[in-house]
C-alpha positions in Angstrom: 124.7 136.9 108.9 124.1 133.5 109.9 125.6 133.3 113.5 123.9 130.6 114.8 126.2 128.3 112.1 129.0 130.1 113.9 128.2 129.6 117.3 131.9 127.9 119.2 133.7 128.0 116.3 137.5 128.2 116.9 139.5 131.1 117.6 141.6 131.4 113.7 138.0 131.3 112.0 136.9 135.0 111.6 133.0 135.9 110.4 133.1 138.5 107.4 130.4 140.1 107.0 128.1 139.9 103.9 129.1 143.3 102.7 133.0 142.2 103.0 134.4 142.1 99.7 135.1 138.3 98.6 135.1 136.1 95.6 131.8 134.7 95.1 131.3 131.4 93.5 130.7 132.0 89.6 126.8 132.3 88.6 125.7 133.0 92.1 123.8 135.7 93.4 123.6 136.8 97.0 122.2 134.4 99.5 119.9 136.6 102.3 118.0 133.6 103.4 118.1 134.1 107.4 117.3 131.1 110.0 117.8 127.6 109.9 118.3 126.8 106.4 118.1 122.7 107.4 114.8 123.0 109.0 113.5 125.0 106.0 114.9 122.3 103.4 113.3 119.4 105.5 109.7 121.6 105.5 110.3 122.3 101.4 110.9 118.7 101.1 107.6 117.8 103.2 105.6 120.1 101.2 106.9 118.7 98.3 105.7 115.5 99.1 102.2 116.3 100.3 102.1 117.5 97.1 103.5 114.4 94.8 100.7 112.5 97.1 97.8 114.8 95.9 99.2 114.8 92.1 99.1 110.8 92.6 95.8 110.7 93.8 94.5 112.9 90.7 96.3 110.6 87.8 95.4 107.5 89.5 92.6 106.7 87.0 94.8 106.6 84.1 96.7 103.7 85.5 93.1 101.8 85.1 91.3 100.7 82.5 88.2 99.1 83.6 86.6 97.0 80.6 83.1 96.6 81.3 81.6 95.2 77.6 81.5 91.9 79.9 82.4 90.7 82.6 84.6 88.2 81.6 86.3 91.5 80.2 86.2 93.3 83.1 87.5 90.6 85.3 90.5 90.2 82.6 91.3 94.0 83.1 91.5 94.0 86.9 94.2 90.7 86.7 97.2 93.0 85.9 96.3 95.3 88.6 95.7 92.1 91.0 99.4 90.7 90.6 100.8 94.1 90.9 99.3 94.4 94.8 99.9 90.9 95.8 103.5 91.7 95.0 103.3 95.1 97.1 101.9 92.8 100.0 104.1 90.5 99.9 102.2 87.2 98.6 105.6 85.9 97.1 105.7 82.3 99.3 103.7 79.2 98.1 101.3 78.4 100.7 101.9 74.2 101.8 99.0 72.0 100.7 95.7 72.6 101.4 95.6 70.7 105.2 92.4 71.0 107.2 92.8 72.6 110.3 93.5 70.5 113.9 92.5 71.2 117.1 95.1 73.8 119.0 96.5 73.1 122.5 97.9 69.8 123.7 97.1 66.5 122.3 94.9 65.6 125.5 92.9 68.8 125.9 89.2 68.0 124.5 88.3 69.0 121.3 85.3 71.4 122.0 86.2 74.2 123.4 82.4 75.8 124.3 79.2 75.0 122.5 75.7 76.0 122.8 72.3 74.5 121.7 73.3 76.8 117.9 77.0 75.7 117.9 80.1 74.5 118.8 83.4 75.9 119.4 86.9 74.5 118.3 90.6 76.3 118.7 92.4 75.5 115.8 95.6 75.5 113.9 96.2 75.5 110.6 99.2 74.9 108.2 100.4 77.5 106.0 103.8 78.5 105.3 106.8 75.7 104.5 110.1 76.8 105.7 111.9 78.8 102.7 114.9 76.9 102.6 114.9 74.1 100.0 115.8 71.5 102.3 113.1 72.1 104.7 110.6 72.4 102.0 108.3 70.0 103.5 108.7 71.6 107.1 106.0 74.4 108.1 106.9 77.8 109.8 104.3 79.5 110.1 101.0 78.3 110.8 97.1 79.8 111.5 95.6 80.0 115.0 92.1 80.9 116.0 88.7 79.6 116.7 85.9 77.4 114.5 82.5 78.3 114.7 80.4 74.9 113.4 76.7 75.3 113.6 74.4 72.2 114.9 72.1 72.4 112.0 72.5 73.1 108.7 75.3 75.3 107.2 74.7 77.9 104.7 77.7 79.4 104.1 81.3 79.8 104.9 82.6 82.6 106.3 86.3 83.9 108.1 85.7 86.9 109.9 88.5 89.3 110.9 88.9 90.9 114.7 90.8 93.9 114.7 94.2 93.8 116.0 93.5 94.6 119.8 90.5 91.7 119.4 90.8 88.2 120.3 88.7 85.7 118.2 87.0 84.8 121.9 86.3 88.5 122.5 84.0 88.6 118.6 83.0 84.9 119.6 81.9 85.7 123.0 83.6 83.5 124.8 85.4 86.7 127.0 84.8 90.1 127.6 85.9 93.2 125.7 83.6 93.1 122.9 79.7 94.3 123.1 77.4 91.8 122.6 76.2 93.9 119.6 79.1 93.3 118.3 80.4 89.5 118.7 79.6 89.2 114.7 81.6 85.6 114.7 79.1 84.4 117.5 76.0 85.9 115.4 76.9 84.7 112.4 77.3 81.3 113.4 73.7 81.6 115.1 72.6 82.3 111.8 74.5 78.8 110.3 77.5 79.9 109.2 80.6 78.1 109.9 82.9 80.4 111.1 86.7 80.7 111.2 88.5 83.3 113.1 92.0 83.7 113.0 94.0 85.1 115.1 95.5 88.5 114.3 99.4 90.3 115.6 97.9 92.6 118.2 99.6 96.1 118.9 100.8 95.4 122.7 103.9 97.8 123.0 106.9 96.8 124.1 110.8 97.5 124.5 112.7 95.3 122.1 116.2 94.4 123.3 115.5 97.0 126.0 115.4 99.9 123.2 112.9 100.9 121.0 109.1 100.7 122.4 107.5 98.3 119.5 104.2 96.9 118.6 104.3 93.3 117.9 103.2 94.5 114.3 106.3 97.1 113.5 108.8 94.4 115.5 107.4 92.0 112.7 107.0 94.0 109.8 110.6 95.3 110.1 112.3 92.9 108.7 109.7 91.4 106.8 109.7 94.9 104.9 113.5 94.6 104.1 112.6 91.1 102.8 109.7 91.7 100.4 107.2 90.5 103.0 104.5 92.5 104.5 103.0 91.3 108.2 99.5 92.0 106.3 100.3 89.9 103.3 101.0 86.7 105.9 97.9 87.5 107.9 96.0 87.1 104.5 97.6 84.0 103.6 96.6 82.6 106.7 93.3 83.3 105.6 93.9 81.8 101.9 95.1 78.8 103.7 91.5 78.4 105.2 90.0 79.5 102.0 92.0 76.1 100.5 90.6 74.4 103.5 87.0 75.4 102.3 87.5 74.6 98.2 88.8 70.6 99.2 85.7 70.0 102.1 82.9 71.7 99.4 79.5 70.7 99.1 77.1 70.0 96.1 76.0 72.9 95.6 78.9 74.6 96.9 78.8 76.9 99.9 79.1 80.1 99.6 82.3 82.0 100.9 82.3 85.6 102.6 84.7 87.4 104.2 83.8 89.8 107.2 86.3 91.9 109.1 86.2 95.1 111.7 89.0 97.8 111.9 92.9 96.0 110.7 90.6 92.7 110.1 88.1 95.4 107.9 91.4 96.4 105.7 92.5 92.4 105.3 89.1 91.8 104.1 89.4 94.2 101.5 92.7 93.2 100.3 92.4 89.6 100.7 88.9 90.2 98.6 91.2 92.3 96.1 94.0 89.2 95.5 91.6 86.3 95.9 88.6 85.9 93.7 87.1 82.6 95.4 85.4 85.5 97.8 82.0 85.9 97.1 81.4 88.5 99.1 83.0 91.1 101.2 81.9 93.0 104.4 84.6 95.5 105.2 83.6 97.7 108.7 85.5 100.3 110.1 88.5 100.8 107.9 87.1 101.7 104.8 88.2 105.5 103.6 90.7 108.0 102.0 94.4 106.6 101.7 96.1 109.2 101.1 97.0 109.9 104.5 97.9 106.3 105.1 102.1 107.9 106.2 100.0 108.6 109.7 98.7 105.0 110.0 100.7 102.4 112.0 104.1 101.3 110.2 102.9 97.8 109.7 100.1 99.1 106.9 102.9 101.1 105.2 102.8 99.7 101.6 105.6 100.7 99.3 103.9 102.7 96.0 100.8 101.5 96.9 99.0 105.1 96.3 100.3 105.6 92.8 97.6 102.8 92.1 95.4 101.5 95.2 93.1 104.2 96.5 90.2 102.6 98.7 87.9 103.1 96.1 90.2 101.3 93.4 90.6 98.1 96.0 86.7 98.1 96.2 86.4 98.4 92.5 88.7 94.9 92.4 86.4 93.2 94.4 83.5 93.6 91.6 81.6 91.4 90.4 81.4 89.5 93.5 79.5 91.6 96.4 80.7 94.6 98.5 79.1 95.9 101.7 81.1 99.0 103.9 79.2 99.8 106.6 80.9 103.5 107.7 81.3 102.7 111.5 84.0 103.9 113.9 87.8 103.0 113.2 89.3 101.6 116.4 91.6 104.5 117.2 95.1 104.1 117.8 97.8 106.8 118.8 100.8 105.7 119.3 103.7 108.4 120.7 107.0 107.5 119.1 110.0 106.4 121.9 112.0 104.3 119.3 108.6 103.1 117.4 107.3 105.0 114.3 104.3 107.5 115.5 100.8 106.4 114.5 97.0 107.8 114.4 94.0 105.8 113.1 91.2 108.5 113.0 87.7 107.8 111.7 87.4 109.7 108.4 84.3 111.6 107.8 81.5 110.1 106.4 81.3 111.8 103.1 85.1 110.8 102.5 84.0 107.4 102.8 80.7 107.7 100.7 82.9 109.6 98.2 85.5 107.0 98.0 82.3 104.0 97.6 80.8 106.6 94.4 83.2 105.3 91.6 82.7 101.5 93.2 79.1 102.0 92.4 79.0 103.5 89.3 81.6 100.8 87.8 78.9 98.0 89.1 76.0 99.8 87.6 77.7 99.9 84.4 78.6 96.0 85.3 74.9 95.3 86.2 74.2 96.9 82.6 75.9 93.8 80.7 75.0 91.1 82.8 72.1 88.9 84.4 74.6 88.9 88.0 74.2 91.8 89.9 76.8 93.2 91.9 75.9 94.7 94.7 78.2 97.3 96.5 76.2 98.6 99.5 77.0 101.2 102.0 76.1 101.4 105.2 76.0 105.1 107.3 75.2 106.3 110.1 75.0 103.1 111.6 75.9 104.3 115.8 78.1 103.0 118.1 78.5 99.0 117.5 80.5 97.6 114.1 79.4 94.6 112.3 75.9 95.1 113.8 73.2 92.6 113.5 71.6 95.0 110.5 75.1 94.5 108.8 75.0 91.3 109.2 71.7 90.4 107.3 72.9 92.8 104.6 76.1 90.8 104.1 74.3 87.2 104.4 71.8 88.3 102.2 74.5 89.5 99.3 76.4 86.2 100.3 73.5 83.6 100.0 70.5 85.1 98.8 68.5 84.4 101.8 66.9 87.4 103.2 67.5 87.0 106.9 66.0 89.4 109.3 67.7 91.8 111.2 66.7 91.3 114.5 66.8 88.0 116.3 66.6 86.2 119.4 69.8 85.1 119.9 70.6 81.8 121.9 71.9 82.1 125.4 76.0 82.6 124.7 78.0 79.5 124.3 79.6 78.1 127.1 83.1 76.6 128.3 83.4 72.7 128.3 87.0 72.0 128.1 88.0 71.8 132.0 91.6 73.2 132.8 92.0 75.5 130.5 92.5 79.2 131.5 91.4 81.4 128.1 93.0 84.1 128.9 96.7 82.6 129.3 96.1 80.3 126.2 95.3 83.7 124.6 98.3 85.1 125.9 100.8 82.1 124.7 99.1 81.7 121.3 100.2 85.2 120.5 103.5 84.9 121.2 104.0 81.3 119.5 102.2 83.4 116.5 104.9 86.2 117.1 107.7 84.0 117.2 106.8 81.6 114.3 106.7 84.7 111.8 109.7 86.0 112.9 111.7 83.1 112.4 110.3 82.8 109.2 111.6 86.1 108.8 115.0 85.0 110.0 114.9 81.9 107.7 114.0 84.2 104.2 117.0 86.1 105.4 119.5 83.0 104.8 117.9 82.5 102.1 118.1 86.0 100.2 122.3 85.7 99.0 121.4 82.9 97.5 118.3 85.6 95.9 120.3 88.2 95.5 123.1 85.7 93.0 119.9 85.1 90.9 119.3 88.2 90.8 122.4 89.4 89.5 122.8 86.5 87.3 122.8 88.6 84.2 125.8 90.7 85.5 128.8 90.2 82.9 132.1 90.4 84.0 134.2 89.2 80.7 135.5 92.8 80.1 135.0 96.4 81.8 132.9 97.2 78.9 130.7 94.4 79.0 130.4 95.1 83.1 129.4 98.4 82.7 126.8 98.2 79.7 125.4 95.1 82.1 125.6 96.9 85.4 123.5 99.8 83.5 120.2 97.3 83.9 120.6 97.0 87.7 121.4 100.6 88.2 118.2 101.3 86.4 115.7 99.0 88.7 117.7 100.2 91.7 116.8 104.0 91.1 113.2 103.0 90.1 112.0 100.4 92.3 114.8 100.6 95.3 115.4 104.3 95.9 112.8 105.3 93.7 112.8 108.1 90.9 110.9 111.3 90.4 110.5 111.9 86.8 110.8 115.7 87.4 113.7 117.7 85.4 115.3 119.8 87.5 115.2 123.3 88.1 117.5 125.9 87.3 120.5 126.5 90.0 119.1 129.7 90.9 122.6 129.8 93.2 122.9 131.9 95.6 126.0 132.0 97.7 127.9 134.1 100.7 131.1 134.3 102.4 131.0 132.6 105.8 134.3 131.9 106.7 137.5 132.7 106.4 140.9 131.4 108.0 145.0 131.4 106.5 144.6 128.4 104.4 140.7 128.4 102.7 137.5 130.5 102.3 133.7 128.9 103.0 131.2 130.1 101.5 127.4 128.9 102.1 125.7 127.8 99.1 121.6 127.3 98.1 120.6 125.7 94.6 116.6 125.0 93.9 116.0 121.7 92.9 112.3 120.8 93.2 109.4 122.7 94.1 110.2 123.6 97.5 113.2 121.0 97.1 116.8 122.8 97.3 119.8 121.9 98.3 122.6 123.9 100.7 126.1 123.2 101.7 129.4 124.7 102.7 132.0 125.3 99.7 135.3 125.7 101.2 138.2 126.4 98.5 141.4 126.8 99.0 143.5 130.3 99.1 145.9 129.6 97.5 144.4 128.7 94.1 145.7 130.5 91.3 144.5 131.5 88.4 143.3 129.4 86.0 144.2 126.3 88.2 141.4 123.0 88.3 141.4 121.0 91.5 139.5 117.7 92.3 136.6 118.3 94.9 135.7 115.8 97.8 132.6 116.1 98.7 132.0 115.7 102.8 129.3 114.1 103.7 128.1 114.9 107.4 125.9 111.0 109.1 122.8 111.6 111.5 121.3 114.8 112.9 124.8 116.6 111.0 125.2 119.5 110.0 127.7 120.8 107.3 129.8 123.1 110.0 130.2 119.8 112.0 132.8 118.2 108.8 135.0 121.4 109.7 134.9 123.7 112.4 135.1 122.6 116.1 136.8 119.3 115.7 134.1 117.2 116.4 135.0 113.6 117.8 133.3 111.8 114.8 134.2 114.0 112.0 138.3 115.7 113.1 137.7 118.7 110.5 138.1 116.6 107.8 136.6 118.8 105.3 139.1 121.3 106.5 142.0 119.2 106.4 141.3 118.0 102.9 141.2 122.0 102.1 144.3 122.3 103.6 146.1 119.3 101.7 145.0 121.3 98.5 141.3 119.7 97.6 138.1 121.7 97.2 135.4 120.5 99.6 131.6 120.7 99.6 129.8 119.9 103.0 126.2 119.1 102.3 123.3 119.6 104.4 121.3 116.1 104.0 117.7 115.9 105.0 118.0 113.2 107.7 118.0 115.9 110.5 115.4 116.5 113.1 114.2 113.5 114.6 110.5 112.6 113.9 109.9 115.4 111.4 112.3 114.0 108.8 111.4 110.2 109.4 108.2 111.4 108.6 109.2 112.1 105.6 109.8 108.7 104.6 106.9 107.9 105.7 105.1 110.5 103.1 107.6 108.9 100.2 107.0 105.4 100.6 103.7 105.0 99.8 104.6 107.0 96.6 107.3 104.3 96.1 110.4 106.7 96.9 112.4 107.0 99.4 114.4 110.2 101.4 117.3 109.4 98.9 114.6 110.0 95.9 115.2 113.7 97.2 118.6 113.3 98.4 119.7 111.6 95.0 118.5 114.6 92.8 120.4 117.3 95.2 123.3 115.9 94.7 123.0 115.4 91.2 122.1 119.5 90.7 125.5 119.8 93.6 127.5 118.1 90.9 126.2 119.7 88.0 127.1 123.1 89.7 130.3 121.9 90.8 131.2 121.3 87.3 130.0 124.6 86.1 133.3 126.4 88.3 136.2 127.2 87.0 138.8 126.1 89.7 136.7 122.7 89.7 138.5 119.8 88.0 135.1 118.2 86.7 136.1 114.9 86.1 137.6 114.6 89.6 135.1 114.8 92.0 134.5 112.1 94.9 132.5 111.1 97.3 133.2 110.9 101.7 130.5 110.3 103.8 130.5 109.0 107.7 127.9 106.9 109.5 124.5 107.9 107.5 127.2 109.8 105.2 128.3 106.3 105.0 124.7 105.1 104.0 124.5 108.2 101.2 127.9 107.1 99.8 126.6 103.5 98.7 123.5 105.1 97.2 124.4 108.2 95.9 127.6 107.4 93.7 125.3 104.4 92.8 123.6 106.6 91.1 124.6 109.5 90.7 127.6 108.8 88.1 129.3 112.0 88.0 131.2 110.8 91.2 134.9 109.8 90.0 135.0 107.5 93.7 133.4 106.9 96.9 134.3 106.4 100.3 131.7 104.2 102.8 133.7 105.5 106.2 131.3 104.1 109.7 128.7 102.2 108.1 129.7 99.4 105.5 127.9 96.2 106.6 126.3 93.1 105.8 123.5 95.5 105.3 120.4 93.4 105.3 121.5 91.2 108.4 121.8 95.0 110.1 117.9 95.2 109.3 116.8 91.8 109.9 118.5 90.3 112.7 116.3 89.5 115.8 119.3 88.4 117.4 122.7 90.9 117.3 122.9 93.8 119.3 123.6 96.1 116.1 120.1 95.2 114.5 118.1 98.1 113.6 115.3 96.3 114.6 116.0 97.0 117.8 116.4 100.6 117.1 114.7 104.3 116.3 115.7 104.3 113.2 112.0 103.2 111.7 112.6 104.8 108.5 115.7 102.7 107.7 114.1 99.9 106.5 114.0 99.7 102.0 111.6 97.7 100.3 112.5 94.4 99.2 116.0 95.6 99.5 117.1 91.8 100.6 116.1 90.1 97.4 118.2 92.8 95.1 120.7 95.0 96.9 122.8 94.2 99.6 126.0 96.2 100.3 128.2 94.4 97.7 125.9 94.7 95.3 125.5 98.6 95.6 129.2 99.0 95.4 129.0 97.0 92.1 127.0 100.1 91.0 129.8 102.2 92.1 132.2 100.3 90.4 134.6 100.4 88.1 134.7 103.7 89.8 137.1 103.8 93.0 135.2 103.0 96.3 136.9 102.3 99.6 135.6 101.2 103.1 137.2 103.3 106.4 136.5 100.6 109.3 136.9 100.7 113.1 137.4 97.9 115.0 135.3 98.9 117.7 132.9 100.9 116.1 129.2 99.8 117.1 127.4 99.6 113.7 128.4 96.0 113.3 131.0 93.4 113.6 134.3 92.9 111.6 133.5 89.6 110.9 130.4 90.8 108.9 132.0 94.2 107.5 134.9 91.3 106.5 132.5 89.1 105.1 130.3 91.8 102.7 133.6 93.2 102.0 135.1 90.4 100.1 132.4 90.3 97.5 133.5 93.8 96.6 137.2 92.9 96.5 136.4 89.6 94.7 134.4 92.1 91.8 137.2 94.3 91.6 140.4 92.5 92.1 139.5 88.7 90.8 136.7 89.2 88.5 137.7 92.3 86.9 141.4 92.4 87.8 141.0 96.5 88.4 142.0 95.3 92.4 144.1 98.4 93.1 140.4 101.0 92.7 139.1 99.4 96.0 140.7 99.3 99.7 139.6 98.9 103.1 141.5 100.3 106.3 141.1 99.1 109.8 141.8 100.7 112.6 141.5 100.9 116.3 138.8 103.5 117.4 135.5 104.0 117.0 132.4 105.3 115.1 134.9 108.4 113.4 136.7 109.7 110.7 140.2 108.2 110.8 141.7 110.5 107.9 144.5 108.2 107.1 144.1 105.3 104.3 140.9 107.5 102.7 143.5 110.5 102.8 145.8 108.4 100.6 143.5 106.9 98.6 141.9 110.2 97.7 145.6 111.6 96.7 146.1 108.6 95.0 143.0 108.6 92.3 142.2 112.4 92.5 146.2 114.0 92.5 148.0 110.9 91.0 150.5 111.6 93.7 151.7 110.6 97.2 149.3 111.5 99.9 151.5 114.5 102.1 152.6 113.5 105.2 152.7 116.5 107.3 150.8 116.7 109.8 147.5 118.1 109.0 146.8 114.5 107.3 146.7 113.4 111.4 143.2 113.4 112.5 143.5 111.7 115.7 
């Protein structure tokens, strides 16, 4: 007996016991699971996915198919594979002309910033992005900042090298503390005649955003960008592309060669930036090279939607070939990063035979490369190297692959450059440049987001809305990319029910029973049936299905009277409906955001679970006798709210849905840097959908719903948002239904004074009305309030 379920319930609810003789739903067999049945469906689910992240990692290969008869052949292979990642970091925005960069700071602070007899220091600041709205076209919003190494004698090479994110390019140039001298690979590299840029990278300092969630610079930036189709890490590389332009327009005869050098988040840029952008001769990559597939731990702002179904480390290395490849296998920086509103977050440094593993197929594809061609690729790791990164023997390795000139290891450096500019305090110019860096790629972010209806129309451009028939055959397209590439889809069949069931509940007007149906591997689903006593025999009635919001549980849509949710499974039951509570997997804090954490680099999504249980719910459903299969509907309240535009979306068998305590301009709600109701400013890390601003806001979801019945239950003061905005999203939906495909009498929405609840009284009505074809009752059990 499950009395923890039970625990408060009201005085008329009396506990049968298993034994007690009861009807049991058809096809079921006992349930005798004890304990918490939600905790065990969110561990089933996580075990699940560690699983679908292991399968990944063994059918990667046959997404490639290196050609290695040539190597124009080989590099025509990897071009697919390099538009697919660009678009999965975000390279979607046309960098501005290629502009060299100009000296940083006022216009009357000198130009050199330090120098020494070997070079010379400049801050700089480049041009890269141009505002996204056409009229600003010619304006930039985000621009470059860091440092330029120029050697006083000759140059042999370009090169951009990559701090990590707690670095500064003075600390890797030398110019302030924090860095060994071991380790200041800018300042060493430019002893050896390399002219050096050094951008400046979105450091990890933690704070409270809008007073709420504690946030690293990186997640408050990649938030939004996320929602948008932009990745922090896809604009940090095209800073770096923008200096690569800078390079291509000021080259020599013969040209200089260009590397690219980076140490822990500068390490991974490298790498991908190497991956995307073939003008990189060669690539050192220290400190972040290693297994991905436990990437869901890694800081948010590296979280890559379906990246693992494709990109292992040893497949981004492999896209680097034929140019030049050196991993030296030093320490990551490690991070750990506690939650308090922030996603949680550990950078460990792998074990070294991971990482040598990973490197194996990289240098067997260049051996076989080497094979067909007079250019020899050299991929080169680097082990057991101690405590410094990008170490002077590093550094001769890399110059050697990227010019040819063998360069020894050890060297006497030049005393350190010194300071020249007067008045300048580094440390706060340091300290403003990274928020003006901050603040420039979040109003870009802002700016894409005014942008995206005007996306999201082209988008839909092909929707046809001449006839029901010609909106539903043309509404089947964007269903299609919206379970595949928005929600994401496991290609799994499901399992047989396997239901199990047991009386619960009992009270004068319905019985509950608990119910469990396998879905996945380790995937079921569980909910509360409650049907009616007084169904006779024979009888079909419609079924709403109850959707509990946040940290719910099924017991809370019907026993205790709960101030968001007034029973209103159980005063449906008592109007005459069946009604299904589900347990959804959003429950339990961390351990279920985690999970979306383990999806998305899958390219799925919670809902890519949660979708599929409630498609085996319905398809049990139907299978009952007293179940009126072609009337079954949809209610869901606050993250309930959030299931009911996705799941009737997509899962079709739903004859209506109800969006009660969530409906909202939906991508402003994940974007906004400026209202109070921003999930940006929020826990809620998991929240954010990939590229969900260019595709599917609300209005557009409900246009997968309809021409199905779907109505929004709105408080005035409830918190999620605004009326203006709820308004405002709204009307597209009405406009769909009522002007475009005159079926205006299947959609509604009811306002009413209170909060973040269940009202019970317009969604009563309109459930009567499309389920029973008949008045709603008016006694007083429709009165929630």
């Amino acid at each position: 007996m499950n009395f923890r379920l039970c625990t408060g319930v009201c005085y008329w609810v009396v506990l049968f016991s298993l034994n007690a003789q009861a009807q049991i739903p058809t096809g079921t067999q006992p349930l005798n699971i004890e304990g918490d049945l939600a905790s065990q469906m969110v561990d089933g689910i996580d075990r699940f996915l560690l699983k679908q992240i292991e399968q990944v990692k063994a059918e990667r290969a046959k997404h490639w198919n290196y050609d290695t008869t040539s190597l124009e052949s080989y590099v025509g292979s990897i071009q697919p594979h390099r538009h697919r990642l660009g678009v999965l970091l975000g390279l979607r925005d046309q960098r501005v002309e290629p502009q060299a960069p100009y000296a940083a700071g006022r216009w009357d602070d000198p130009k050199v910033l330090a120098e020494c007899d070997a070079y010379r220091v400049y801050r700089i600041r480049w041009p890269v992005l141009a505002d996204p709205a056409p009229a600003n076209a010619n304006l930039t919003s985000i621009h470059g900042e860091g440092l330029l190494l120029v050697p006083t004698q000759k140059i042999i090479a370009n090169v951009i090298a990559l701090p990590d994110a707690n670095q500064t390019p003075e600390q890797i140039a030398g110019l302030v503390a924090g860095v060994p001298p071991g380790a200041q690979f800018a300042k060493h590299l430019a002893e050896r005649g390399c002219r050096v840029v050094v951008p400046m990278l979105i450091n990890r300092e933690r704070t409270k955003r809008n007073g709420r969630a504690n946030l690293t610079n990186r997640e408050y930036l990649y938030r939004p960008a996320f929602e948008l189709g932009r990745q922090l890490i896809g604009y940090e590389i095209q800073k770096t592309q923008a200096i690569l332009d800078w390079f291509e327009i000021t080259s020599t005869s013969p040209e200089l060669p260009t590397g690219v050098i980076g140490y822990g988040e500068g390490g991974w840029l490298a790498l991908y930036g190497a991956a995307v952008d073939t003008r990189i001769d060669a690539v050192c990559v220290s400190g972040a090279f290693g297994p991905r597939e436990e990437c869901w731990q890694e800081p948010l702002d590296r979280n890559l939607f379906g990246v693992l179904k494709e990109f292992g480390a040893a497949e981004l290395a492999a896209m680097v070939l034929p140019r030049n490849l050196i991993v030296e296998a030093s320490h990551w920086p490690e991070v750990e990063l506690n939650g308090d509103g922030g996603g949680p977050a550990t950078l460990r440094t792998p074990a070294q035979q991971a990482v040598r593993d990973e490197l194996a197929l990289v240098q067997r594809l260049a051996t076989k490369l080497n094979s067909v061609s007079k250019e020899h690729a050299q991929v080169t790791g680097l082990f057991d190297v101690g405590d410094l990164f990008c170490s002077r023997e590093t550094l001769a390795v890399f110059l050697s692959n990227l010019t040819g000139i063998n360069v020894a290891p050890e060297f006497e450096s030049p005393a350190p450059a010194t300071q020249v500019a007067k008045g300048i305090d580094l440390n706060e110019y340091i300290q403003s440049r990274q928020q003006r860096q901050v603040e420039e790629i979040d109003r870009h972010n802002q700016a894409l987001y005014r942008e995206s209806a005007h996306v999201r129309k082209e988008f839909f451009k092909k929707l046809e809305t001449s006839s029901l028939q010609t909106f539903e055959q043309s509404a089947e397209t964007y269903r299609k990319i919206f379970a595949e590439e928005v929600v994401g889809k496991f290609e799994l069949p499901l399992l047989p029910f396997n239901a199990r069931s047991r009386k619960t509940w009992e009270t004068e007007t319905w019985t509950g029973y608990e119910v469990l149906l396998d879905v996945f591997p380790d995937v079921f689903a569980y909910g509360v049936l409650l049907v009616p006593n007084d169904l006779k025999p024979g009888e079909k009635r419609p079924v709403v299905v109850c959707q509990h919001g946040l940290e719910g549980r099924p017991t809370d849509t019907f026993l205790n009277n709960h101030p968001a949710y007034h029973d209103f499974a159980a005063k449906l039951c008592e109007q005459g409906f069946i009604t299904f509570a589900p347990q959804n997997c959003y429950i339990f804090e961390d351990r279920f955001r985690t999970l979306q954490r383990k999806a998305n680099p899958l390219g799925k999504t919670l809902f890519s679970v949660i979708v599929p249980q409630h498609q085996q719910l319905v398809n049990w459903l139907k299978t009952q006798p007293y179940v009126d299969a072609e009337k079954i509907a949809f209610y869901g309240l606050s993250y309930g709210g959030k299931s009911a535009m996705r799941i009737p979306a997509l899962v079709t068998d739903y004859c209506l849905s109800i969006c009660s305590a969530d409906f909202n301009e939906w991508v402003y709600k994940n974007v906004s840097t400026r209202d109070n109701f921003s999930y940006v400013w929020t826990g809620e890390y998991e929240i954010f959908e990939w590229d969900l601003g260019s595709r599917f806001n609300y209005a557009e979801m409900a246009t997968l719903i309809c021409p199905r019945p779907f109505m929004v239950e709105r408080g005035h003061f409830d918190g999620v948002g605004t009326d203006e905005w709820v308004a405002f999203e709204y009307a597209k939906v009405r406009n769909l239904y009522a002007a475009q495909l005159g079926i205006g009498e299947r959609t509604e929405i009811e306002w009413f004074v209170g909060p973040h609840t269940i009202n019970g009284q317009g969604t009563f009505r309109f459930l009567n009305k499309h389920l029973k074809q008949e008045p709603a009752s008016t006694n007083n059990n429709n009165d929630l309030k």
